[in-house]
C-alpha positions as a Markdown table, in Angstrom:
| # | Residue | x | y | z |
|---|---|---|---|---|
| 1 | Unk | 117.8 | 131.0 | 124.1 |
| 2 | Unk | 119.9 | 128.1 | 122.3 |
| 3 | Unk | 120.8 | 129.5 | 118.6 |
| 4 | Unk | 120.0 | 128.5 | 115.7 |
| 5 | Unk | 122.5 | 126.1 | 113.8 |
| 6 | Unk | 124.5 | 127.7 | 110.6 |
| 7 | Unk | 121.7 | 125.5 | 108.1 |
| 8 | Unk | 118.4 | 126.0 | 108.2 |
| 9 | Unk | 116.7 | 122.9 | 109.2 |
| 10 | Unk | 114.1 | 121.0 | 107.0 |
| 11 | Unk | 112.6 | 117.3 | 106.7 |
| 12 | Unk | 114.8 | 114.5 | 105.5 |
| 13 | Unk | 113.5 | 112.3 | 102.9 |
| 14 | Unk | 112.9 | 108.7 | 104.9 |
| 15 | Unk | 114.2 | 106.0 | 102.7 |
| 16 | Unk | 116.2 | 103.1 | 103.1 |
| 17 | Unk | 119.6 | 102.0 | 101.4 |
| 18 | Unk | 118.1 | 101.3 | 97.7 |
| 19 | Unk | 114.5 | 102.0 | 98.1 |
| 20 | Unk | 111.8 | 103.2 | 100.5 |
| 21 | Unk | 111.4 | 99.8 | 102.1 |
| 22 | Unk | 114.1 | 97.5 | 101.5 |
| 23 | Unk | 113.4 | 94.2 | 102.0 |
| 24 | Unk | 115.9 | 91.3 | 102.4 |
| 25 | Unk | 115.3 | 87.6 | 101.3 |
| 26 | Unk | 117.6 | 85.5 | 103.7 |
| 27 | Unk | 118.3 | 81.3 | 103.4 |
| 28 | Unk | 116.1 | 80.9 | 100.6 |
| 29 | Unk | 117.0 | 77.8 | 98.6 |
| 30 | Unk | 116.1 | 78.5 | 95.1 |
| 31 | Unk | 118.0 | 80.9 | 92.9 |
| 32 | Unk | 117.7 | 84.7 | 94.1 |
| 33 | Unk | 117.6 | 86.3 | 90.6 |
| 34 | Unk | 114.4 | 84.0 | 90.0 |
| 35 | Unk | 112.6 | 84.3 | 93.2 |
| 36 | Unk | 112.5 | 87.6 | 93.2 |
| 37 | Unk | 111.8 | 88.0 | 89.4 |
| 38 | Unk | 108.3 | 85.4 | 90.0 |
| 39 | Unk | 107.9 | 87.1 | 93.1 |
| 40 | Unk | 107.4 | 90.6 | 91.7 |
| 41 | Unk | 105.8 | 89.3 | 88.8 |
| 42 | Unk | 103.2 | 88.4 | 91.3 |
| 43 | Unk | 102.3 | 91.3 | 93.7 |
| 44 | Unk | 99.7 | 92.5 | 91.5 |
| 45 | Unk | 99.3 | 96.6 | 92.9 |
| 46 | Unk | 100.8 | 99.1 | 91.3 |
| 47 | Unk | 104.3 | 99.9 | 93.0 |
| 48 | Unk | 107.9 | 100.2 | 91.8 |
| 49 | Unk | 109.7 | 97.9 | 92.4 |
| 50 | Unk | 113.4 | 96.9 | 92.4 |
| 51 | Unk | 115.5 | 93.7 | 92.6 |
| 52 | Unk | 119.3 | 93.8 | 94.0 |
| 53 | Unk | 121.6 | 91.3 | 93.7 |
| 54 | Unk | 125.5 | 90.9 | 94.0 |
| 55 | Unk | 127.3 | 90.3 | 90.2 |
| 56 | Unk | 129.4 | 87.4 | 91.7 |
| 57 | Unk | 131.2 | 87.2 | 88.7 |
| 58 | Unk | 132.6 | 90.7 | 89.2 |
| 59 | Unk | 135.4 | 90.7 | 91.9 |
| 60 | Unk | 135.0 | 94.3 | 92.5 |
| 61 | Unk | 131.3 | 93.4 | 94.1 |
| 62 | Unk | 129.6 | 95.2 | 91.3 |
| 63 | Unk | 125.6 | 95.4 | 92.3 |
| 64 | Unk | 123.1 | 94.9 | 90.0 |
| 65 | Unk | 120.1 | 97.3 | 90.1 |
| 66 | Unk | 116.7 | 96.1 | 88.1 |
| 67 | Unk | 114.1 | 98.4 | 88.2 |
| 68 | Unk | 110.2 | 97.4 | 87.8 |
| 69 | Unk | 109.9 | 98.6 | 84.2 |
| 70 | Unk | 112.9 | 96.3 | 83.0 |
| 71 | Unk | 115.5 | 99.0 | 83.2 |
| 72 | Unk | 118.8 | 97.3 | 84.5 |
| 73 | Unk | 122.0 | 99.1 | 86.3 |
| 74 | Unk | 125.2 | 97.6 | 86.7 |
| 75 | Unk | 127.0 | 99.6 | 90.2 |
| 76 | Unk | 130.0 | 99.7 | 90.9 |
| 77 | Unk | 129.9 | 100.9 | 94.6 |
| 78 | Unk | 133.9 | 102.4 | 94.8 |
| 79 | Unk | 133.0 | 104.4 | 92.2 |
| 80 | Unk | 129.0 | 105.9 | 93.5 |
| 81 | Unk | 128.9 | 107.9 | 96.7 |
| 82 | Unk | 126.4 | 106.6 | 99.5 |
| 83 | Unk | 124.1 | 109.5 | 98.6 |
| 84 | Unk | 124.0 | 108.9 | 95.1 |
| 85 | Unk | 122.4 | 105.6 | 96.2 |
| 86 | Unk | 119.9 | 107.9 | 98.4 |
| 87 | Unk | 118.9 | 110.3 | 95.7 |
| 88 | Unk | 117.9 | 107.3 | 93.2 |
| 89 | Unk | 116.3 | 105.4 | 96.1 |
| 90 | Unk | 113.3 | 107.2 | 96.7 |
| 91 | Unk | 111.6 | 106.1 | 93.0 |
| 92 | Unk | 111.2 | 102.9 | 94.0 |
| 93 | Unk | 109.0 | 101.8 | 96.7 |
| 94 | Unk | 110.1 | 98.2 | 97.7 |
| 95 | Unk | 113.2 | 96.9 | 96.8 |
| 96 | Unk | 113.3 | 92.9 | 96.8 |
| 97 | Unk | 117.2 | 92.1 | 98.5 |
| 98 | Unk | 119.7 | 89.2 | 98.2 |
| 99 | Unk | 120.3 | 89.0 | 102.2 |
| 100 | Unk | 123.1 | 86.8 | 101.1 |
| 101 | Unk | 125.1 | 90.1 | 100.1 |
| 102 | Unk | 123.5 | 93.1 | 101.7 |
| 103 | Unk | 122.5 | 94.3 | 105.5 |
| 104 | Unk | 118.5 | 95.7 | 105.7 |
| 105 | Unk | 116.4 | 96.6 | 108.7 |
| 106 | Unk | 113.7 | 94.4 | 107.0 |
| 107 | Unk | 113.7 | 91.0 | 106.1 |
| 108 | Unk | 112.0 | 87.9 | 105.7 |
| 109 | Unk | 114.2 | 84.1 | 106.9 |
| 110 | Unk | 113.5 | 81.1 | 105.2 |
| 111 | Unk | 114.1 | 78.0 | 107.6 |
| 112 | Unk | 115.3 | 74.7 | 106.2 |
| 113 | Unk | 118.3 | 71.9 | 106.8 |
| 114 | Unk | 119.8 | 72.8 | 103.4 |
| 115 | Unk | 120.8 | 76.7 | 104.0 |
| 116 | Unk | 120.5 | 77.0 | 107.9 |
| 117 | Unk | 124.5 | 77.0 | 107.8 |
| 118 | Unk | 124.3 | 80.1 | 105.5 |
| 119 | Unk | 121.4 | 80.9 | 107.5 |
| 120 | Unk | 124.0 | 81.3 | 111.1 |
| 121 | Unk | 126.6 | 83.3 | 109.2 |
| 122 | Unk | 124.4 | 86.1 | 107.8 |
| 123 | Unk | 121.4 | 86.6 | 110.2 |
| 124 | Unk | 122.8 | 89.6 | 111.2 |
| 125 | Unk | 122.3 | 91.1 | 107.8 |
| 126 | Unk | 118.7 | 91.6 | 109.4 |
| 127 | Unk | 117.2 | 93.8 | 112.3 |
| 128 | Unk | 114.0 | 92.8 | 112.2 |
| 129 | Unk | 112.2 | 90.0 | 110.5 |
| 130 | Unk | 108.5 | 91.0 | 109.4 |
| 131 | Unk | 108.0 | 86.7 | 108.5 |
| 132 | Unk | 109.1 | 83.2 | 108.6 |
| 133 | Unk | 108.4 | 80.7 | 105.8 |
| 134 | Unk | 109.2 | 77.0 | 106.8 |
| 135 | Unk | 111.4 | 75.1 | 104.5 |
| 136 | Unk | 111.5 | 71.6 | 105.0 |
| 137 | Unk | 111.6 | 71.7 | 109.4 |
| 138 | Unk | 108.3 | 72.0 | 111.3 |
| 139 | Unk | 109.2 | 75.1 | 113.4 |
| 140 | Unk | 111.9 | 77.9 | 113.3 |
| 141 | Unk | 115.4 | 76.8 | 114.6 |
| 142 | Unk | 115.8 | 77.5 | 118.2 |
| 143 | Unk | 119.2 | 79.4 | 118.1 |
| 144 | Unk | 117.0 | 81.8 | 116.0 |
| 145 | Unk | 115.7 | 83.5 | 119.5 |
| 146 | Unk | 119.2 | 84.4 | 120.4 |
| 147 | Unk | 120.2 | 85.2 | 117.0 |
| 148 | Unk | 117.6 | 87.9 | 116.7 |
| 149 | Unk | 116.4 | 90.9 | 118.9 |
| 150 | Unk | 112.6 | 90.1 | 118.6 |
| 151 | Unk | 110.4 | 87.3 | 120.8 |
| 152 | Unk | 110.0 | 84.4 | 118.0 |
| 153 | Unk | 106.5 | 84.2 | 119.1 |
| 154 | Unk | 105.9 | 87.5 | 117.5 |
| 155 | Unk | 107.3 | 86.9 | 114.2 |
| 156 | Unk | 104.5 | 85.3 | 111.9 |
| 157 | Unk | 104.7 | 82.2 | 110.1 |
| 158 | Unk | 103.5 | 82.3 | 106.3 |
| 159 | Unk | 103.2 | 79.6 | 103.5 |
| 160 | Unk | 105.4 | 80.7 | 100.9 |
| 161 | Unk | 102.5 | 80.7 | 98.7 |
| 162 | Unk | 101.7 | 83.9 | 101.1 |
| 163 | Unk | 104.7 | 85.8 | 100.3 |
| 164 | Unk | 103.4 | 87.9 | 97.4 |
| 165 | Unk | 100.2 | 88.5 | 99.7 |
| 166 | Unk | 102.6 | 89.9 | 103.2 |
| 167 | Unk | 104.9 | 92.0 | 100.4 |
| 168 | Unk | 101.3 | 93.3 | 99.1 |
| 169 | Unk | 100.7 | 94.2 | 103.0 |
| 170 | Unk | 103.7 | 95.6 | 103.5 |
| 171 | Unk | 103.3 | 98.7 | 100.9 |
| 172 | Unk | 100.2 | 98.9 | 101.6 |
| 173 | Unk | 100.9 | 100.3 | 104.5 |
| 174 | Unk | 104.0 | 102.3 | 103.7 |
| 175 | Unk | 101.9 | 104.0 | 101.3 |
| 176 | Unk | 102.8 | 108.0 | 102.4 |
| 177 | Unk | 100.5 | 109.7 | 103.9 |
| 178 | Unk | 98.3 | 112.3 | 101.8 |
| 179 | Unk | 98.4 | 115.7 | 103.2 |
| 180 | Unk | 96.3 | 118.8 | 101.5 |
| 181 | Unk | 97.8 | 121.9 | 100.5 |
| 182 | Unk | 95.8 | 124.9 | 99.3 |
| 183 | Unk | 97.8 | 127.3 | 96.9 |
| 184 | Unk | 96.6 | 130.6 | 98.6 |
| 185 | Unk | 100.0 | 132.7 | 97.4 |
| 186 | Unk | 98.6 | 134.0 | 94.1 |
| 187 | Unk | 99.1 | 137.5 | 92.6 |
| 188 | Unk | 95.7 | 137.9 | 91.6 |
| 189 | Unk | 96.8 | 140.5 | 89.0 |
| 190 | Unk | 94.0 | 139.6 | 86.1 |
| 191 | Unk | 91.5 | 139.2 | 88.9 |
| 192 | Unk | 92.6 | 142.5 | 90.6 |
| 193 | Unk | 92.2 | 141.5 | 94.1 |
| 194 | Unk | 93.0 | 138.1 | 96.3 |
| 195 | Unk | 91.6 | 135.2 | 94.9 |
| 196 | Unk | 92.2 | 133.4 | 98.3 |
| 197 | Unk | 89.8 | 135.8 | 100.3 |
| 198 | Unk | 87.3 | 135.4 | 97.6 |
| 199 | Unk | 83.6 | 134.1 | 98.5 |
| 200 | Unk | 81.6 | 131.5 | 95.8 |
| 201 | Unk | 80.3 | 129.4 | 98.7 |
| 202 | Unk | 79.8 | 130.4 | 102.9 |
| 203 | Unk | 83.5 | 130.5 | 103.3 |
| 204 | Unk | 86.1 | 132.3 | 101.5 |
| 205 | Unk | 88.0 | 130.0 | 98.9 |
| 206 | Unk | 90.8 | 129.1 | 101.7 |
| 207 | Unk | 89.3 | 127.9 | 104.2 |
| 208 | Unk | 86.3 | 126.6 | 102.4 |
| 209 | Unk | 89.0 | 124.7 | 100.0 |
| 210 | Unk | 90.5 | 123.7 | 103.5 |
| 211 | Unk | 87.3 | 122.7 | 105.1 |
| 212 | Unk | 86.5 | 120.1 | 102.1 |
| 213 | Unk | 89.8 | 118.7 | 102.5 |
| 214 | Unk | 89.2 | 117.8 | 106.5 |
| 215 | Unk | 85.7 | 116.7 | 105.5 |
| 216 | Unk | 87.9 | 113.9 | 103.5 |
| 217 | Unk | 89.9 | 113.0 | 106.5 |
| 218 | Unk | 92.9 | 115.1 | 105.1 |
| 219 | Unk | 94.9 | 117.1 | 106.9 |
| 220 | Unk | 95.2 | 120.9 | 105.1 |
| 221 | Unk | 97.7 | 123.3 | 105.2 |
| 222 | Unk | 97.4 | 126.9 | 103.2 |
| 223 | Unk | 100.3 | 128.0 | 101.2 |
| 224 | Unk | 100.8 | 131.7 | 101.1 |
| 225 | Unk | 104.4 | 133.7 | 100.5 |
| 226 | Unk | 104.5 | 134.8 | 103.9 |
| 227 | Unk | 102.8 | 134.2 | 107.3 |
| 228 | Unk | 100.7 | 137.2 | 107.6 |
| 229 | Unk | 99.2 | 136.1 | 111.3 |
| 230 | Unk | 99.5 | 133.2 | 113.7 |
| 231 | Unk | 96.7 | 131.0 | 115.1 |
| 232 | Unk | 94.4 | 130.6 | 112.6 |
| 233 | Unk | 92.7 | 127.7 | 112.0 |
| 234 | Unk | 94.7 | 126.5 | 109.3 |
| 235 | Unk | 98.3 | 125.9 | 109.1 |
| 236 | Unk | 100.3 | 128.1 | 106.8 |
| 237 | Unk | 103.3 | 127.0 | 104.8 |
| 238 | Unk | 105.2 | 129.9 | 103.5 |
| 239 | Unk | 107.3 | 130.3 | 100.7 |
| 240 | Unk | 110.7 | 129.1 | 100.4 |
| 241 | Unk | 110.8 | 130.0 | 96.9 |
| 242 | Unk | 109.9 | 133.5 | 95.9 |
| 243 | Unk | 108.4 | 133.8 | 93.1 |
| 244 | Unk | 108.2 | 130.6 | 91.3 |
| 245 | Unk | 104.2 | 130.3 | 91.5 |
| 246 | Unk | 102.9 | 127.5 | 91.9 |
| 247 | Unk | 105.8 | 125.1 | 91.2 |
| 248 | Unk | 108.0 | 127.4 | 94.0 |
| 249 | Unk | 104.9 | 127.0 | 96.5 |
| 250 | Unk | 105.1 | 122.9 | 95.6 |
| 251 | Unk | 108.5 | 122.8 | 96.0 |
| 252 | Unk | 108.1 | 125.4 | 99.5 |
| 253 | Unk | 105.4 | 122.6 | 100.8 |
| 254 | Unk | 107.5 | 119.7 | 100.5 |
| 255 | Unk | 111.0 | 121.2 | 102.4 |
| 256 | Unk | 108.2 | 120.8 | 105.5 |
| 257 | Unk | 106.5 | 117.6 | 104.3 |
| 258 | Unk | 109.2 | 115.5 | 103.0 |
| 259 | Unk | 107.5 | 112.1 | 103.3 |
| 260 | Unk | 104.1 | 113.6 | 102.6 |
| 261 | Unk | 101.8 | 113.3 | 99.3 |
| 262 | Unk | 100.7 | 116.5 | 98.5 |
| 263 | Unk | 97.2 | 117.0 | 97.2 |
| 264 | Unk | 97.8 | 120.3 | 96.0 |
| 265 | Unk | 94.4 | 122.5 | 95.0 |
| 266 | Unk | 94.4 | 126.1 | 94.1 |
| 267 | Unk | 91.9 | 128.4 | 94.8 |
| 268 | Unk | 91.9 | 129.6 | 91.4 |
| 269 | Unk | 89.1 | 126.8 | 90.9 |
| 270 | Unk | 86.0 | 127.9 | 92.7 |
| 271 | Unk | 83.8 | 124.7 | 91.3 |
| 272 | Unk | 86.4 | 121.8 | 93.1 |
| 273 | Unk | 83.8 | 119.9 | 95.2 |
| 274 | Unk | 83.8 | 116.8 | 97.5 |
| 275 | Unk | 83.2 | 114.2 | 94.5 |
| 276 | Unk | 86.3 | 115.9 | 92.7 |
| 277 | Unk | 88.6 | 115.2 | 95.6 |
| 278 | Unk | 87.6 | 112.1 | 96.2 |
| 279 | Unk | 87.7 | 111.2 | 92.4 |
| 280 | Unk | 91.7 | 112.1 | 92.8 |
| 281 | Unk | 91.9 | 110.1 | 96.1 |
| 282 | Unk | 90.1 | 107.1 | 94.3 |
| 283 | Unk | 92.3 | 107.1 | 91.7 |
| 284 | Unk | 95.8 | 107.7 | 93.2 |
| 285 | Unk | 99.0 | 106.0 | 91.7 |
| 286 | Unk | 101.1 | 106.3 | 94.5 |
| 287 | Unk | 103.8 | 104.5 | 92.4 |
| 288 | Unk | 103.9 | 107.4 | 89.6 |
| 289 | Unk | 105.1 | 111.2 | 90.5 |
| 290 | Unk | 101.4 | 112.6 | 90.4 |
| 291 | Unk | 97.8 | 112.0 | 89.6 |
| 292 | Unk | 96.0 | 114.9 | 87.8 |
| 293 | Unk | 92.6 | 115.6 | 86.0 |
| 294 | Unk | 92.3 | 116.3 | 82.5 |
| 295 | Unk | 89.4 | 117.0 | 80.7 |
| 296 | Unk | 88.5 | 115.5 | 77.8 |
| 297 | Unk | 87.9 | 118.4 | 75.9 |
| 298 | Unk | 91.8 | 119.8 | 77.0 |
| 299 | Unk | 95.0 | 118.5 | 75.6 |
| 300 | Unk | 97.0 | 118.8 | 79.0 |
| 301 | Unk | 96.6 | 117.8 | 82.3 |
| 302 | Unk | 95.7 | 120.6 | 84.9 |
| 303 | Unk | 98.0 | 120.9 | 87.4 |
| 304 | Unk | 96.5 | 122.9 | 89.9 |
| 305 | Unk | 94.5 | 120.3 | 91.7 |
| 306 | Unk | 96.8 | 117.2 | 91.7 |
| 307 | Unk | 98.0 | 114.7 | 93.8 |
| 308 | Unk | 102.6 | 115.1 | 94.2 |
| 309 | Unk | 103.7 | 111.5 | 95.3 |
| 310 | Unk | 106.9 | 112.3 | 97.4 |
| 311 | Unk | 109.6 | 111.3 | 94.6 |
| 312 | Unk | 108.1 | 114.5 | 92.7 |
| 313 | Unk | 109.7 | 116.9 | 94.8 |
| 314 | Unk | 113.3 | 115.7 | 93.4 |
| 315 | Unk | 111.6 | 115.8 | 89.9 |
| 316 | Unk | 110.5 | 119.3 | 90.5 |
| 317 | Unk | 113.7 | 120.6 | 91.7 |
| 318 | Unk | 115.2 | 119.2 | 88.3 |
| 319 | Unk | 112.7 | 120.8 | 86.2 |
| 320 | Unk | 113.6 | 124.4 | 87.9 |
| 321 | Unk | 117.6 | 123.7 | 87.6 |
| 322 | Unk | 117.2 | 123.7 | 84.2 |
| 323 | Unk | 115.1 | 126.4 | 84.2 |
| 324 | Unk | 111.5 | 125.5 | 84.1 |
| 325 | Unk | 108.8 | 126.4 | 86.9 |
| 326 | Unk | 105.6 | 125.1 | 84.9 |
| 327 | Unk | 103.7 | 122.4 | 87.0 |
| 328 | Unk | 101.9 | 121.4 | 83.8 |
| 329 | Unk | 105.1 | 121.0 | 81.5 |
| 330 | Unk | 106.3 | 118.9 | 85.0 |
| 331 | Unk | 103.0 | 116.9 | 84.2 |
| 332 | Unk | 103.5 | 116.8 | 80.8 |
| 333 | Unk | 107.1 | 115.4 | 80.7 |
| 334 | Unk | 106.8 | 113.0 | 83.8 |
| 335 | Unk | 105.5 | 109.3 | 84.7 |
| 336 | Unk | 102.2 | 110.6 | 86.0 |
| 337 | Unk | 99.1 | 109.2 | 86.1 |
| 338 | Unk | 96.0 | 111.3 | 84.7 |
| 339 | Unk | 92.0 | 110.9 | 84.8 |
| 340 | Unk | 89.9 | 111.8 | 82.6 |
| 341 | Unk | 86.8 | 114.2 | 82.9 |
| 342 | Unk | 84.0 | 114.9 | 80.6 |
| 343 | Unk | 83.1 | 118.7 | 82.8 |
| 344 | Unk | 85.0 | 121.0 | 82.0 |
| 345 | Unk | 83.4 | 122.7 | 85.2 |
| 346 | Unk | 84.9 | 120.9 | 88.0 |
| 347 | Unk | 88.7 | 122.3 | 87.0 |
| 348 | Unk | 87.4 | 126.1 | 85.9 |
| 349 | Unk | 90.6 | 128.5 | 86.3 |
| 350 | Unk | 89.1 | 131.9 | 87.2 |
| 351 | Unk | 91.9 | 134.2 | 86.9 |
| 352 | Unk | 89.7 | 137.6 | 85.8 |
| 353 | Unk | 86.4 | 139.0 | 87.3 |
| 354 | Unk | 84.3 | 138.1 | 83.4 |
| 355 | Unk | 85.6 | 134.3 | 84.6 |
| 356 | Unk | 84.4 | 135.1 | 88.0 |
| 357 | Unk | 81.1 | 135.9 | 87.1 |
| 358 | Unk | 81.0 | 133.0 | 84.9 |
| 359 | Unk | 81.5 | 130.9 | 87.7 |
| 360 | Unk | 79.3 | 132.4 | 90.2 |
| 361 | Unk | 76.7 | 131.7 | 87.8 |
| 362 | Unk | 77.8 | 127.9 | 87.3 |
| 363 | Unk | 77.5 | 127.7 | 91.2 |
| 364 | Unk | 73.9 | 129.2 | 91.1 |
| 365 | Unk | 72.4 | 127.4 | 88.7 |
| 366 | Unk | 73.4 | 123.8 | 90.6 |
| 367 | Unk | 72.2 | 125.3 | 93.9 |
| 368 | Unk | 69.1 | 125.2 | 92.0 |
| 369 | Unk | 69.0 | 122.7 | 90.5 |
C-alpha cells in the first residue's frame, strides 16, 4: 500500500491569476482603461468584477487592480508574492485583462488592419479564445490558424455590440456549483438527546433535511464530528475542526468542497420546507459571501440555513484567527446578501424539548390545514 504524503490532502481553490475567470482583451483599438470600464458598466448581473491594466508610466510595471465597487490598487509585483495574488483572487469572479500586458488561458482577439501587427507579437498571451469580433476585415486573419491551438471554425464570431451579452454567458456558467450540507454534529445539550435522529416528519431530521435537498436537484452531504458508519445513503463530511460548532463544521465542509457553494441547513429547524429552499436558491447572490433569511420580526440574519459562496471560506477562516466562531456575527460583519421573511416559522431553532413540542404542534396544525 503506497503511503500517505507528510500533508494531508484537501481541494485547492480553482482560480485563475487575478480572478476566477480571467479574461484577456487582445488587438482592440480603443483605449483599454475605457473599454473595459463601458464594458463592465454594461453586463447588467450581479458579479464582481475587476479591471487590470499595466501603469505604463511606472517603469517598475506597477499593475493596477480596480475592483467592481470602485476600489482601486496600485501592485507592485517585486514586492507581492504570486500567492498573495491567489488569496485576493478568488473575490472577484471575472477579471476584464489588458492582453497587451498579461498571459490568460481566456481571451477574446479583436481583428483589424490597424493592431494586427500588435495582434502577431502577443497572441501567445492567449490559450484559448472563447470569441472573435471583426474590426474593419471581413474574416479572421489566416495566420491566426497557425497562431492558435484551436480549429478557427470553432471559435465564434460576435458583433462587438455582443460582447457584454458572451461576458454575461461566460459567468453564467462559471457560476459554482451549489452543494447541500446538513449540520448533523450538534451537542444537543438543551434538547437532551440528538437533534439529528429526531423525527417531526416520516424521516428523521437528516435524512429528511437531505431528502428535500435532492428533491431540489442538490446534491447533500451530512456533517457530523466523526464518521460513525460507512455506506449510508448520504455522504458524511466530518469534522476538521473540533469544536467550533457550526462555523468549525462550515469551515470542515469546505477543506472537501473548495469550489462548491454550500447551502448549509441545520437540523435544529424542524419547519425548513421545499418553498424555503427554493426561496434561498431563487434569490442567490453568488457575487456576495452568503445569502441568508431574516425575519422581519429579528434584527440578525439566521445563519443556520444559508447559502456560503466559495470566497466565504477564506472569510471564515479570518473570522476564527482572530478569534470568533459565530456564523451570525460572520453574517453580520460581511457583504452578504439577506431576504426577508414575514414567518417567523420557517427558521424556528428548537434547541430544548418545550421548543420541540412547540414545533411539533406547528407541523400538525398545517397537516391539517
Amino acid at each position: 500500500m503506497k503511503p500517505e504524503g507528510k500533508h494531508k490532502k484537501i481541494a485547492k481553490v480553482k482560480i485563475n491569476n487575478f480572478s476566477r475567470y480571467d479574461l484577456s482583451l487582445l488587438g482592440f483599438t480603443s483605449d483599454f482603461s475605457k473599454l473595459s470600464t463601458d464594458l463592465s458598466k454594461l453586463i447588467v448581473s450581479n458579479h464582481n468584477i475587476c479591471i487590470v491594466d499595466k501603469i505604463n508610466n511606472k517603469a517598475s510595471g506597477y499593475i493596477s487592480i480596480i475592483g467592481s465597487r470602485g476600489v482601486h490598487k496600485v501592485i507592485n509585483p517585486k514586492t507581492v508574492h504570486e500567492h498573495d495574488f491567489r488569496i485576493e483572487a478568488e473575490k472577484h469572479d471575472l477579471a476584464i485583462i489588458n492582453g497587451d500586458h498579461f498571459a490568460s488561458y481566456h481571451g477574446i482577439i479583436y481583428c483589424d488592419s490597424q493592431t494586427e501587427n500588435v495582434l502577431k507579437t502577443k497572441v501567445q498571451n492567449i490559450e484559448h479564445v472563447s470569441a472573435i469580433i471583426l474590426g474593419d476585415v471581413n474574416k479572421p486573419f489566416d495566420w491566426l490558424s497557425n497562431a492558435l491551438e484551436q480549429n478557427l471554425n470553432d471559435i465564434p464570431i460576435i458583433q462587438a455590440k455582443q460582447l457584454p451579452d458572451h461576458i454575461e454567458t461566460i459567468l453564467k456558467n462559471n457560476i459554482p456549483t451549489l452543494s447541500g450540507i446538513v449540520l448533523a454534529g450538534g451537542k444537543s445539550q438543551r434538547m437532551g438527546e440528538d437533534k439529528s435522529q429526531m423525527v417531526y416528519h416520516e424521516l428523521n431530521q437528516e435524512k429528511h433535511l437531505a431528502t428535500l435537498l435532492s428533491k431540489c436537484s442538490i446534491t447533500p452531504y451530512i456533517s457530523k464530528q466523526y464518521i460513525e458508519e460507512k455506506g449510508g445513503q448520504f455522504d458524511i463530511i466530518p469534522d476538521s475542526f473540533m469544536d467550533l460548532g457550526p462555523l468549525g463544521a462550515i469551515c470542515s465542509c469546505f477543506l472537501k468542497l473548495r469550489n462548491h457553494a454550500l447551502l448549509v441547513i441545520a437540523c435544529d429547524l424542524p419547519l425548513v420546507n421545499m418553498d424555503t429552499i427554493e426561496l434561498l436558491i431563487k434569490n442567490r447572490r453568488p457575487d456576495k459571501y452568503a445569502t441568508c433569511l431574516k425575519s422581519q420580526n429579528k434584527d440578525f440574519p439566521e445563519p443556520l440555513i444559508a447559502i456560503y459562496e466559495p470566497k466565504s471560506f477564506q472569510r471564515l477562516m479570518q473570522f476564527l484567527s482572530i478569534g470568533y466562531s459565530c456564523p451570525r456575527k460572520f453574517l453580520i460583519n460581511t457583504d452578504v446578501h439577506i431576504i426577508e421573511i414575514d414567518n417567523d416559522d420557517y427558521i424556528m431553532n428548537v434547541n430544548t424539548p418545550e421548543e420541540r413540542k412547540d414545533a411539533l404542534d406547528k407541523i400538525k396544525n398545517a397537516n391539517e390545514q
